[in-house]
C-alpha positions in Angstrom: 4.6 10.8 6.6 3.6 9.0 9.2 4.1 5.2 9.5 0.6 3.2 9.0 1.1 1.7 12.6 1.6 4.8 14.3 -2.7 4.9 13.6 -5.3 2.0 14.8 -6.1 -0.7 12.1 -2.9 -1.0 10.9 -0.7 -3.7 11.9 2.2 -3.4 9.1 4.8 -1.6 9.2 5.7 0.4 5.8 8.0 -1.5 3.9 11.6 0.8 2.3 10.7 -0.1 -1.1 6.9 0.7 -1.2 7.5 3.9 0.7 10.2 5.3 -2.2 7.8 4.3 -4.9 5.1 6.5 -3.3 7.6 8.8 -2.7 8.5 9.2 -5.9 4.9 9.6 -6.6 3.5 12.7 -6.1 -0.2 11.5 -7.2 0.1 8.6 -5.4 1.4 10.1 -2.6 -1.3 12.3 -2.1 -4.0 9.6 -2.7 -1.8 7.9 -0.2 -2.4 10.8 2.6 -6.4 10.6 1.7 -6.6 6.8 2.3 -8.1 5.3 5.8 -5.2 3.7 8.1 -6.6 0.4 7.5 -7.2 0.7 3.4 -2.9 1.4 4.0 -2.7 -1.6 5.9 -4.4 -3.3 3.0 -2.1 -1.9 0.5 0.9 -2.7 2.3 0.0 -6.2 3.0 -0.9 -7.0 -0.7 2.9 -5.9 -1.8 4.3 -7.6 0.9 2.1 -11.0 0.7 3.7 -11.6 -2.7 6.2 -14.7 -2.8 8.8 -14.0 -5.4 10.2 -10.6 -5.6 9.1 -9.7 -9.4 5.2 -10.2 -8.2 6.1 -7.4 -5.3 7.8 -5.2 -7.8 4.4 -5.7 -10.4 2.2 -5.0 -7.1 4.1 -2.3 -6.4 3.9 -0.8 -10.0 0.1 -1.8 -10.3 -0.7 -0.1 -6.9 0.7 3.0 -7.4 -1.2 3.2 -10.9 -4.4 2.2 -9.3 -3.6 4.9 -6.5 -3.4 7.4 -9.0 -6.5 6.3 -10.4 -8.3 7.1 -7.1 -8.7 3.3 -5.9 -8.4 3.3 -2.0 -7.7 -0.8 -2.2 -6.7 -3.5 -3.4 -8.6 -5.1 -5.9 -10.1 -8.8 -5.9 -8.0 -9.1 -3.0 -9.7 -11.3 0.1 -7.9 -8.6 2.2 -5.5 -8.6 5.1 -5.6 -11.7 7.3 -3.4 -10.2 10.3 -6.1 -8.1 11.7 
C-alpha cells in the first residue's frame, strides 16, 4: 500500500502501529484503499494527536471499527491542523 504522503493532501506519514492494525484488517483495509488521501491524513493524525498511549490504542481500535462501518473520517473531530 502506498504511504498517505506519497499522494497530495496528506502530510503524515503512516505510523507502524496503525498500519498493522489495518493490516490485520481485511475490512478495514479495503475501506482504507477507498478513502481520499486527505480523509487518510485525517485518520492518521487523529491516532497520532492522542497524548497518552492507551487513548492511541482506543483510537486505533475505534477507527478501525468505524472504517469497517463505512465512515471515511473521524468523527466530531475539528480535523487536521497541519494542512
Amino acid at each position: 500500500m502506498a504511504k498517505p504522503t506519497e499522494r497530495p493532501g496528506a502530510v503524515h506519514d503512516m505510523p507502524p502501529d496503525l498500519q498493522r492494525a489495518i493490516d490485520g484488517d481485511p475490512v478495514a483495509q479495503a475501506a482504507w484503499v477507498h478513502v481520499t488521501p486527505l480523509a487518510r491524513n485525517e485518520w492518521i493524525c487523529w491516532v497520532t494527536s492522542a497524548k497518552k498511549d492507551e487513548t492511541r490504542q482506543r483510537r486505533i481500535a475505534v477507527g478501525l471499527d468505524k472504517l469497517r462501518k463505512g465512515m471515511r473520517r473521524p468523527c466530531c473531530w475539528p480535523g487536521c491542523p497541519h494542512r
